[in-house]
C-alpha positions in Angstrom: 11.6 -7.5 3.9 8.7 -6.1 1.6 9.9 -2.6 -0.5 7.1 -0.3 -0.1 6.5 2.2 -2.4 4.1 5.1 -2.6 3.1 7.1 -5.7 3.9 10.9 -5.8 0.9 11.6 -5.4 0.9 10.8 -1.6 4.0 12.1 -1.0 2.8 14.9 1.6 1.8 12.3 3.8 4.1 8.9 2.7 7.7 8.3 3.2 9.7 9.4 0.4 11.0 6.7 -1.9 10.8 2.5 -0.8 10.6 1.8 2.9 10.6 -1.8 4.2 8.2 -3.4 6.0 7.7 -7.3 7.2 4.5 -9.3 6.8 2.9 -11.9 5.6 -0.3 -10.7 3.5 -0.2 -6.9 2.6 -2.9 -6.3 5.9 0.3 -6.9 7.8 2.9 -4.9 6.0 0.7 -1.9 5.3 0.2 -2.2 9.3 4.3 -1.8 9.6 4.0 0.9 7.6 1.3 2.6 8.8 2.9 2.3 12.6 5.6 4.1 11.2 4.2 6.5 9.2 0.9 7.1 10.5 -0.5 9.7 8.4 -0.7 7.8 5.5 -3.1 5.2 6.7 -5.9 7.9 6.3 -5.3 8.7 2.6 -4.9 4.4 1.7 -8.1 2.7 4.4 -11.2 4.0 4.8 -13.1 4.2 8.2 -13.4 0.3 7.7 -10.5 -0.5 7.2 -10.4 -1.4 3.8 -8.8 -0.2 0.7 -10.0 3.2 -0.7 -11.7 2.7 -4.0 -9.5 5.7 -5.5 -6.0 3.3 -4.7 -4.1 0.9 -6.3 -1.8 -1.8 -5.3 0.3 -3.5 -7.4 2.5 -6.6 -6.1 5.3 -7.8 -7.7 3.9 -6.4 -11.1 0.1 -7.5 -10.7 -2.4 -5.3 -9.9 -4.0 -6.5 -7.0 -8.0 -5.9 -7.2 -9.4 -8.7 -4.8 -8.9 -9.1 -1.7 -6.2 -7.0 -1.6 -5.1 -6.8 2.2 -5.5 -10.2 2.5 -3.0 -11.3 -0.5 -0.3 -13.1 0.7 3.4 -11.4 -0.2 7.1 -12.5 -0.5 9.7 -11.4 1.8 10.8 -10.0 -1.4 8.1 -8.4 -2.7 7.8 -5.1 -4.1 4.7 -3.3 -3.4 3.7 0.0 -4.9 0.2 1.9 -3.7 -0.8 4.8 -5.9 -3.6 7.0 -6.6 -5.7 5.2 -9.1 -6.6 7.3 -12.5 -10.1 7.8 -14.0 -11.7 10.1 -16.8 -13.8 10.5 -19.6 
């Protein structure tokens, strides 16, 4: 099973600390997730369905910035979703 993990940041609305979740590209385990913990989903996919531009994902130590529901995962994974950073 994949370990999902959610910044801080999102911690009003994500599970506290790793959940697991099966799947075979992150579409799939974000979907477990998100069946599970529905309020999330909102704050990570915008009304297309597609990652918000203000997230990040990083699998197994690479941050994943192309076709990132699409990119196929481990049953070991580790994937962490966070609140991306930005300034000036």
């Amino acid at each position: 099973m994949v370990q999902v993990h959610f910044t801080s940041h999102l911690r009003h609305v994500a599970p506290g600390g790793a959940v697991t979740a099966s799947g075979s590209n992150i579409r799939e385990v974000l979907a477990d997730v998100f069946a599970r913990h529905p309020a999330v989903k909102g704050y990570v996919l915008d009304d297309q369905g597609r990652v918000r531009v203000h997230i990040a994902v990083f699998l197994d130590n690479e941050h994943i910035r192309r076709d990132i529901l699409d990119h196929p995962v481990r049953a070991d994974s580790e994937l962490y979703v966070m609140q991306a950073l930005s300034g000036g």
